[in-house]
VEXVOPA-759848 format. One record per residue (C-alpha): residue in three letters; y negated, x negated, z negated. Coordinates in steps of 0.02 Angstrom, whole numbers, plus 50000, padded with zeros to 5 digits. Layout:
N
REC  type     c2     c1     c3
REC   ala      Y      X      Z
...
***
This chain:
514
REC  type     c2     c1     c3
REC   unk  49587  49869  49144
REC   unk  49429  49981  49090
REC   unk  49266  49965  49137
REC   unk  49124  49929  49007
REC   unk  49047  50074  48905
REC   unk  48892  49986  48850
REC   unk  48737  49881  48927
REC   unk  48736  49733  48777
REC   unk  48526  49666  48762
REC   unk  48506  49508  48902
REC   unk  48510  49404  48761
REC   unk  48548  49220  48699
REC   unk  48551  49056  48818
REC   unk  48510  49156  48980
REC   unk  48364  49257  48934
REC   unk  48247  49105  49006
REC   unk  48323  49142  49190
REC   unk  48228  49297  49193
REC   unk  48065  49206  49129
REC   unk  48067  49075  49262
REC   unk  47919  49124  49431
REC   unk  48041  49173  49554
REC   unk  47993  49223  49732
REC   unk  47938  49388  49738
REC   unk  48046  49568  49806
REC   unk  47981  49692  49911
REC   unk  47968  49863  49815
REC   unk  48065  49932  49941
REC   unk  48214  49818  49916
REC   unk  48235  49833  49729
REC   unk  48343  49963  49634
REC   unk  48292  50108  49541
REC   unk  48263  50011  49352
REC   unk  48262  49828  49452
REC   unk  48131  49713  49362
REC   unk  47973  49670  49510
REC   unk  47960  49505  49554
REC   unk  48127  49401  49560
REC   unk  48304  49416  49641
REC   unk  48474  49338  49605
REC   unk  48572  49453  49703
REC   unk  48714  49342  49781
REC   unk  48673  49321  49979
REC   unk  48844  49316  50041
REC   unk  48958  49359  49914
REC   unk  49006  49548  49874
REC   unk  48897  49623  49740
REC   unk  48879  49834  49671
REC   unk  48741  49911  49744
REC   unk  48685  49983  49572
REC   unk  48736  49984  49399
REC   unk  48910  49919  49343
REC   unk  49050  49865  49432
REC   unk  49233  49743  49351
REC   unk  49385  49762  49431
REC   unk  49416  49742  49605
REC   unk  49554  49845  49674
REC   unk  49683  49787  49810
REC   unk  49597  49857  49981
REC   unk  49678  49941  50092
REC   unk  49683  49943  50288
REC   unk  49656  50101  50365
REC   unk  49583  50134  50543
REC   unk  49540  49942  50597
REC   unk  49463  49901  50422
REC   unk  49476  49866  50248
REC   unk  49457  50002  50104
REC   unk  49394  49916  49955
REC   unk  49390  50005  49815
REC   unk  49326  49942  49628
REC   unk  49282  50010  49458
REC   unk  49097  50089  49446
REC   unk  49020  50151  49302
REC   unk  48850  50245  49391
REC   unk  48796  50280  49207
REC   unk  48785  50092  49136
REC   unk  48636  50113  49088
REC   unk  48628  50246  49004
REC   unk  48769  50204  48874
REC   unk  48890  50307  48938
REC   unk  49061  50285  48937
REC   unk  49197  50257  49088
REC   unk  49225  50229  49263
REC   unk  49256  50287  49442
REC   unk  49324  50202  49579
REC   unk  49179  50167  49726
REC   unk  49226  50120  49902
REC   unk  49163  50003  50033
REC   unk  49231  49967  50195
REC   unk  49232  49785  50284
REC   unk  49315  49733  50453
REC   unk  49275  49573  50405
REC   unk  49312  49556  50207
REC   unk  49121  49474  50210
REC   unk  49003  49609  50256
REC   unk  49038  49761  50183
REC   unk  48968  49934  50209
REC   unk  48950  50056  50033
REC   unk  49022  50236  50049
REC   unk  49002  50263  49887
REC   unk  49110  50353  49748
REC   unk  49275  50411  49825
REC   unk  49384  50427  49667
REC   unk  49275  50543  49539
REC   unk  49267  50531  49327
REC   unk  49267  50631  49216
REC   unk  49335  50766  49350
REC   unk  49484  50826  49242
REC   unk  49510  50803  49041
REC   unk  49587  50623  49056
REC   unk  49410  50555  49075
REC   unk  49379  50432  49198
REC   unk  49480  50318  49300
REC   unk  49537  50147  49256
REC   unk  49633  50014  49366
REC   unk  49784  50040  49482
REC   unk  49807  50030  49668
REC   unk  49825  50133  49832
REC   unk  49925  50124  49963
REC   unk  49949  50195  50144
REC   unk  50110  50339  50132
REC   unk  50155  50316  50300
REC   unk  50309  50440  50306
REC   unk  50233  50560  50170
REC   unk  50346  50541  50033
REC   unk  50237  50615  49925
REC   unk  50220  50780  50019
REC   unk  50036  50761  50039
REC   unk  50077  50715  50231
REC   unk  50096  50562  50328
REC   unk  49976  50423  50328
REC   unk  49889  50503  50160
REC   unk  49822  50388  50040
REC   unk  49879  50372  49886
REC   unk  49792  50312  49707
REC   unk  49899  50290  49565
REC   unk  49785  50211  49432
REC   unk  49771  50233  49243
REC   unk  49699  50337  49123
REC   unk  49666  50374  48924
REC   unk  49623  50545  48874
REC   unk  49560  50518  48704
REC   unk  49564  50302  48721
REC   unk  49676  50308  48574
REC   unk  49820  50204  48528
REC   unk  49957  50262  48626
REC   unk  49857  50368  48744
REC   unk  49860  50258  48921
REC   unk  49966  50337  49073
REC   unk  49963  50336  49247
REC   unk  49895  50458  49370
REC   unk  49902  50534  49556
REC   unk  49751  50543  49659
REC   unk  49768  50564  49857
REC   unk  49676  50579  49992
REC   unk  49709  50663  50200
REC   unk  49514  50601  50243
REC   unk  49573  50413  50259
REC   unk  49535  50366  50105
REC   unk  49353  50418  50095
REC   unk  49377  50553  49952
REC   unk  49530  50607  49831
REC   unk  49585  50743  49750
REC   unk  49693  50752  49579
REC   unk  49851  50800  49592
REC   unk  49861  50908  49439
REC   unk  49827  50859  49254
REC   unk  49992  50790  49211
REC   unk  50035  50607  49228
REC   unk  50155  50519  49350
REC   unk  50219  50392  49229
REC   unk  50189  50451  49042
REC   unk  50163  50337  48891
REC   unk  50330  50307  48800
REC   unk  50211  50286  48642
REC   unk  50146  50093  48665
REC   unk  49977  50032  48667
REC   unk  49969  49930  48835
REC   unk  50024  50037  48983
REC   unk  49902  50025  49110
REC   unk  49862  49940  49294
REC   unk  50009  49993  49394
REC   unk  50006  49883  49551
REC   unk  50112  49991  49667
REC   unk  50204  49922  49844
REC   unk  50329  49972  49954
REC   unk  50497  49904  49955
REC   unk  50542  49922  50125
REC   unk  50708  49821  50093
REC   unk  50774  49974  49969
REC   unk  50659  50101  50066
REC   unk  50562  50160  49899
REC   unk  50412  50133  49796
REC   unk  50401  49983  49675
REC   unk  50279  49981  49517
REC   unk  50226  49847  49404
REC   unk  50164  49900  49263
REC   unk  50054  49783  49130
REC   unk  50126  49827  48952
REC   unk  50078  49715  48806
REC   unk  50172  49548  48839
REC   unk  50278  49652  48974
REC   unk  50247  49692  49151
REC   unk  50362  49823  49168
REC   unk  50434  49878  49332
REC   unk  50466  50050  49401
REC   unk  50520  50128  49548
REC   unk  50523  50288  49654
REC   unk  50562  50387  49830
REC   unk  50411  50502  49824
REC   unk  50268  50422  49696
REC   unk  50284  50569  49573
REC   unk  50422  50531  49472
REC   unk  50458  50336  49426
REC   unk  50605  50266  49348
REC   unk  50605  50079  49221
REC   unk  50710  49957  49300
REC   unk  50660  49803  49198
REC   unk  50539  49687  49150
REC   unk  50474  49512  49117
REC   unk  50396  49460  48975
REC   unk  50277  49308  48947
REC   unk  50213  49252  48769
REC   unk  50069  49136  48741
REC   unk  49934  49209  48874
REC   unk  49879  49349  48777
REC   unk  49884  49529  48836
REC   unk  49931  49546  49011
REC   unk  49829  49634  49153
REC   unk  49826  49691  49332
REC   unk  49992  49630  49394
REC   unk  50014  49578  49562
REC   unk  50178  49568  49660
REC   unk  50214  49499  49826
REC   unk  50308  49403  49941
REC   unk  50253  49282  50059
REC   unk  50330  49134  50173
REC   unk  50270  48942  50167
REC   unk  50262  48850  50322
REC   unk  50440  48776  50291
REC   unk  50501  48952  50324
REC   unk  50525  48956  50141
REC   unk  50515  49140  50065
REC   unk  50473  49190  49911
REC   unk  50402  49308  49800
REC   unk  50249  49287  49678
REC   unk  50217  49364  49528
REC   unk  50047  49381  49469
REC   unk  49927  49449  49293
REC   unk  49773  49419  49226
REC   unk  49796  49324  49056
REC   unk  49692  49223  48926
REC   unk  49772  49082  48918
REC   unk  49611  48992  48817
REC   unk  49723  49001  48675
REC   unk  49836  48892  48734
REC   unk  49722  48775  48819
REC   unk  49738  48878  48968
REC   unk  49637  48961  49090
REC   unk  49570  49156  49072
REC   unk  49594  49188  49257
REC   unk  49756  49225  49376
REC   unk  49927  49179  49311
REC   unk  50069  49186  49433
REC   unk  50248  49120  49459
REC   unk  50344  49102  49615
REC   unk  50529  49165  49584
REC   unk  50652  49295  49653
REC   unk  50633  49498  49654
REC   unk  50797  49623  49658
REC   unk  50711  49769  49665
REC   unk  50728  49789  49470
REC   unk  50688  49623  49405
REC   unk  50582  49466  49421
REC   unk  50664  49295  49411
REC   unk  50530  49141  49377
REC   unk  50576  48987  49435
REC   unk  50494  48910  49286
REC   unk  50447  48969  49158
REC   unk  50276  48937  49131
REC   unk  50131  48988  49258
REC   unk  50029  48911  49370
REC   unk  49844  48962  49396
REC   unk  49760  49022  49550
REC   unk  49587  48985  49486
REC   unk  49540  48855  49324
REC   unk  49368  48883  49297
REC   unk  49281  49034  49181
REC   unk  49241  49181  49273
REC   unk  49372  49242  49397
REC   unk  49469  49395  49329
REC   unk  49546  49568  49377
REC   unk  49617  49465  49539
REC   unk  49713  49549  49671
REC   unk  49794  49476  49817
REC   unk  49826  49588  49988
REC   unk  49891  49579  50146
REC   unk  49803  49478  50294
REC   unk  49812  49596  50445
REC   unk  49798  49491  50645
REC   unk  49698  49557  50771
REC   unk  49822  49694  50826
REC   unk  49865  49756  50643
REC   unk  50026  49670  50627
REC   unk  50046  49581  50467
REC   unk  50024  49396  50434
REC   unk  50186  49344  50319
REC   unk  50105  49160  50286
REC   unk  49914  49208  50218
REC   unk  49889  49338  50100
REC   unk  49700  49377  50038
REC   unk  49622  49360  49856
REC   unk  49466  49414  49773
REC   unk  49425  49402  49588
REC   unk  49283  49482  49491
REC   unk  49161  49341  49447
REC   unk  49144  49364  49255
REC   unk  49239  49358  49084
REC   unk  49239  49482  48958
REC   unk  49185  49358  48824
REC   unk  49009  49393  48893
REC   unk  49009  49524  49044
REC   unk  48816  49594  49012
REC   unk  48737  49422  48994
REC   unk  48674  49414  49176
REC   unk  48489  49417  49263
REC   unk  48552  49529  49378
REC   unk  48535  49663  49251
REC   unk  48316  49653  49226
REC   unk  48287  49552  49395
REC   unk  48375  49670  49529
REC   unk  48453  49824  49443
REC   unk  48645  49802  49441
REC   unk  48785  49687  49348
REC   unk  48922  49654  49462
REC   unk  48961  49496  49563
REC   unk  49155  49471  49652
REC   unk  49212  49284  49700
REC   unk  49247  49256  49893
REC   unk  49374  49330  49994
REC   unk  49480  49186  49992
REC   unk  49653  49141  50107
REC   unk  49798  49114  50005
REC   unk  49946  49018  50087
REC   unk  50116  48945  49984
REC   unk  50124  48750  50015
REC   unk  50246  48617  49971
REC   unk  50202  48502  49830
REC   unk  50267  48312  49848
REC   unk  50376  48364  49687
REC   unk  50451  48489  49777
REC   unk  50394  48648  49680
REC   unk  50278  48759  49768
REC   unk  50096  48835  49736
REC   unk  49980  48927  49808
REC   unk  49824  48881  49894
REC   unk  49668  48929  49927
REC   unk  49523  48908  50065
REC   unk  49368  49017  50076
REC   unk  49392  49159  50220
REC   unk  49373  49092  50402
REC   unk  49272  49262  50427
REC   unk  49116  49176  50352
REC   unk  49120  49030  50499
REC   unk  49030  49202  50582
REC   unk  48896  49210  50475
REC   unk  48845  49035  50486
REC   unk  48642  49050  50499
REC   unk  48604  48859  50502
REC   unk  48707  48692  50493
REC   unk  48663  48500  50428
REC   unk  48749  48367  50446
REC   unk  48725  48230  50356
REC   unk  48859  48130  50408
REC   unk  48918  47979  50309
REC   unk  48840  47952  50159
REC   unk  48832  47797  50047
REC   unk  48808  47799  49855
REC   unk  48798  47681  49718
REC   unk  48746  47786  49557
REC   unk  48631  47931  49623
REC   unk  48575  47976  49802
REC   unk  48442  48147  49811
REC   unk  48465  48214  49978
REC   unk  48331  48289  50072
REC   unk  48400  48468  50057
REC   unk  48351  48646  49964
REC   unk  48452  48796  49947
REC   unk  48513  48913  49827
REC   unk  48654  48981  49928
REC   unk  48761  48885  50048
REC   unk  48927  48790  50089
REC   unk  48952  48585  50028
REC   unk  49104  48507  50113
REC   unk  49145  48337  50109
REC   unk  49273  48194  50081
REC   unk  49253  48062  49969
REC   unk  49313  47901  49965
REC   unk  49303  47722  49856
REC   unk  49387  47589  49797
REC   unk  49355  47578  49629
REC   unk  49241  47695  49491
REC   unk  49264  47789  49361
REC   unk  49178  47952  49406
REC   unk  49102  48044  49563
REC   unk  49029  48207  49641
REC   unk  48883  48312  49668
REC   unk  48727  48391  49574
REC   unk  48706  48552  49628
REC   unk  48550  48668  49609
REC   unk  48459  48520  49539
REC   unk  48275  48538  49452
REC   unk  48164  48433  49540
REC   unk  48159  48317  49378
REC   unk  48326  48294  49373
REC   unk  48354  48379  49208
REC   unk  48425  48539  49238
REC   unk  48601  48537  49389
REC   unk  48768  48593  49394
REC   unk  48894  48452  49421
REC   unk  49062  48449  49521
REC   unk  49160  48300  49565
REC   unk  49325  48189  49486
REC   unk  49311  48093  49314
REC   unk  49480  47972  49314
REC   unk  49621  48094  49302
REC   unk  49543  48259  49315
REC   unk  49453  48351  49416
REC   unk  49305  48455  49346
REC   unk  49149  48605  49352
REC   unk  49018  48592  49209
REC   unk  48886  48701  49196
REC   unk  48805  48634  49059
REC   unk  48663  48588  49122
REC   unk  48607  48760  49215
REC   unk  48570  48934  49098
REC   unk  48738  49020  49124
REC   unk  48811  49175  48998
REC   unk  48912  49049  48897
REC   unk  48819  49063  48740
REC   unk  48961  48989  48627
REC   unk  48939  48819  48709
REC   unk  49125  48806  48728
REC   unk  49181  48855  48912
REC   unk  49063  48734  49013
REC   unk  49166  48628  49086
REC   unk  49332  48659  49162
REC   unk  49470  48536  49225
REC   unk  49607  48518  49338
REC   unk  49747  48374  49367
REC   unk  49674  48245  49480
REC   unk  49763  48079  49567
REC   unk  49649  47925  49525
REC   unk  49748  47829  49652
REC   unk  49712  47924  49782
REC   unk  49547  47845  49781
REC   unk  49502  47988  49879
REC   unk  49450  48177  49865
REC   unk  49396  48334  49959
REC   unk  49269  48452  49906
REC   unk  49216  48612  49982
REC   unk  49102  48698  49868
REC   unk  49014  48878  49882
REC   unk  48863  48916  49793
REC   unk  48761  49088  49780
REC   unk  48635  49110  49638
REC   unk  48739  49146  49532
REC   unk  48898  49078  49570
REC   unk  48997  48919  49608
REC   unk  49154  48877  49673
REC   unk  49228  48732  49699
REC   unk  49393  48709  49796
REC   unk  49477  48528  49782
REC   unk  49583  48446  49902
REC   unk  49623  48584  50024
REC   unk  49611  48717  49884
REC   unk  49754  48634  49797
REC   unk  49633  48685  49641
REC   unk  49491  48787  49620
REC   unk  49345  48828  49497
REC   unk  49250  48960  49496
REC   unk  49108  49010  49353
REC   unk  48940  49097  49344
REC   unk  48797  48996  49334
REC   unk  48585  49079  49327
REC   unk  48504  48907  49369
REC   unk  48311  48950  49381
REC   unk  48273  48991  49574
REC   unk  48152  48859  49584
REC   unk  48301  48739  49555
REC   unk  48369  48702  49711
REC   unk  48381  48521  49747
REC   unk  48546  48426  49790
REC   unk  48617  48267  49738
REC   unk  48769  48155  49754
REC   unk  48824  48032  49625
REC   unk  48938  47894  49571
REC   unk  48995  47826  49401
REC   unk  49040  47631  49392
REC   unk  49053  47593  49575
REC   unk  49015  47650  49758
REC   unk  49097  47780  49885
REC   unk  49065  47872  50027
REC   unk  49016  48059  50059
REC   unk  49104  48055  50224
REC   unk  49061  48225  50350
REC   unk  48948  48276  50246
REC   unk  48906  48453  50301
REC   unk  48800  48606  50231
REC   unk  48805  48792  50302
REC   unk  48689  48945  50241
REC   unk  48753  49131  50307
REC   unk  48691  49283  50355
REC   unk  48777  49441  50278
***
């Protein structure tokens, strides 16, 4: 995918989030063009350090820490066009330290630099030497119809700056529209280079012994989720000792009644093909804003790879509305990603399996302050004696009988203004109605998952940030995650019940220091 070529007006249902008295920023702390006098720069969550940022790319680990690289456009706003790929480094995955642009625009006559991924060439196939690091990412010299290809960048300075390698692509367009966001990884099994390719309805797959010249081996094709985007291809082992490999895009599935996040199936990989075991997806995140995912490998404390738990992180935003955010006036950027989150492959009762998500276990050291509020009755609406604007909500709730429960979160102190998380008889659900957020159509404000009534019980773990929530259900069986602007003086907390009592049981809240 490309980054965005122009800053749209802060317009429509958010403009009063940048009207609201907000605490005030020191000078010092605001960016060059940052509106005085109010911040909703996410405290613990990733976010650019200027300007533009969309896609995340897959990060790397090189020398004891992740490379994580993402599409910048230093020119947002200004109008111009394109973007480059800007690098950060984390040991961590939640405090990250900029090293700014490391893969250039505009450097050569294809223009700037879209989506793709690097990897590590430990035996130099390539001929740029062992251990280089190699970029293979799209580009469109003239954005026309059939004018997307792929491209060689490497780098011998561990991945802190790249050079072209020449003007020519790697993988040329056979004359299609949708060629773009080659996910590259090494089939160790075949000992060569595997590509997956996003092509229309297609993701395409490719391979090759030295990264420079890539043969089509086949492809799978999905209808129904509109145009496919950043592939993702993996394989990863369930507790069971079960095996398999995942195949994952970015689709709109709104269409269908789906979500506009992560599609993926679990299946079987030859080397030249991907087999679904069913035919439709499943979705690694059902609420608005969590796009341009990639998944990556989960290195131990020695470097060794962890086959159970892969990584995620998603770009929190939708390109229905991608400039509709405070952050633009109020601190001088627009770019927000989701969590680092833990993905493992579990067992459902059924017997199929899925993927599932918790928040990082990094951030349990950045915990600045804990409450705990224990067990907590409620019968209709409880206000707790608690205000944040960026912490951690876990609890597990239990009843015998109602119709609806959950939490208020970022509540006015009148009540009238709150996002809301909870169950509703069979489904699970976000809504963000009631908070400014960039949905100016009125249509994606609340989002739903499958939910057990019978149960008669639920977990939530829920991360907010100023502008974000997430909410991961039942062990991250399901999660949601969506942009919200609620006013900064909104920061109250509630818990409440529809047609009956339950219990909040370990009720605990955690802020962090990044």
């Amino acid at each position: 995918m490309r980054g965005m070529s122009r800053r749209a007006l802060f317009a429509g249902s958010a403009a009063g989030a940048a009207a609201v008295a907000l605490p005030a920023v020191p000078a010092s702390a605001r960016p060059k063009g940052a509106r005085p006098g109010a911040s909703y720069r996410a405290e613990y969550h990733f976010t650019v350090p200027d300007t533009w940022k969309n896609d995340p790319q897959r990060p790397v680990w090189i020398d004891g820490e992740y490379h994580y690289y993402y599409l910048y456009n230093a020119d947002y706003f200004t109008g111009a066009v394109g973007t480059a790929w800007r690098l950060a480094t984390t040991t961590d995955l939640v405090s990250f330290r900029d090293r700014g642009v490391a893969v250039p625009k505009d450097t050569t006559p294809n223009g700037d630099v879209w989506s793709g991924s690097a990897v590590i060439d430990e035996d130099g196939t390539a001929g740029f030497g062992a251990g280089a690091v190699v970029v293979i990412a799209t580009m469109s010299h003239d954005d026309g119809p059939t004018s997307q290809a792929q491209y060689l960048y490497y780098s011998t300075d561990g991945g802190r700056t790249f050079t072209h390698h020449g003007t020519d692509p790697v993988l040329p367009n056979p004359g299609v529209r949708d060629f773009r966001d080659p996910k590259v990884i090494r089939d160790e099994e075949r000992d060569r280079w595997v590509m997956a390719l996003a092509e229309g309805t297609k993701i395409g797959f490719y391979h090759s012994d030295d990264l420079k010249k890539w043969t089509y081996a086949g492809g799978f094709v999905k209808e129904g989720i509109g145009t496919l985007e950043c592939p993702d291809l993996f394989r990863i082992t369930a507790a069971d000792g079960r095996a398999t490999w995942v195949l994952g895009v970015s689709a709109n599935g709104k269409g269908s009644g789906l979500p506009n996040t992560y599609a993926y199936w679990t299946g079987s990989f030859d080397g030249n093909a991907f087999t679904a075991a069913d035919a439709d997806p499943q979705w690694l995140d059902h609420g608005f804003d969590w796009y341009g995912a990639v998944t990556f490998d989960k290195r131990r404390a020695d470097g060794s790879l962890d086959p159970r738990t892969r990584y995620a992180m998603g770009w929190l935003n939708n390109w229905d509305y991608p400039n509709i955010t405070p952050t633009i006036d109020c601190d001088g950027f627009n770019g927000t990603d989701s969590i680092v989150r833990e993905i493992t492959l579990e067992r459902a009762a059924s017997g199929t399996y899925y993927l599932a998500s918790r928040p990082i276990a990094a951030l349990d050291d950045h915990v600045s302050r804990t409450v705990r509020l224990g067990d907590l009755e409620v019968d209709g609406s409880r206000v707790l004696d608690y205000a944040g604007v960026a912490y951690e909500l876990t609890c597990e709730i239990t009843w015998d009988q109602l119709a609806g429960v959950g939490v208020q979160l970022r509540r006015s102190a009148d009540g009238s203004r709150h996002i809301d998380a909870g169950v509703y008889g069979d489904y699970a659900f976000v809504n963000r109605r009631g908070a400014v957020n960039p949905d100016t159509s009125g249509k994606w404000q609340e989002s739903h998952t499958p939910f057990d009534p019978s149960a008669r019980k639920v977990k939530l773990r829920i991360l907010v940030d100023r502008t974000s929530v997430e909410v991961f259900v039942d062990d991250g069986r399901y999660v949601h995650s969506m942009e919200a602007f609620p006013y900064l003086v909104d920061t109250g907390l509630a818990l409440f019940t529809i047609g009956g009592p339950a219990v909040f049981r370990n009720t605990v809240i955690r802020e962090f220091t990044v």
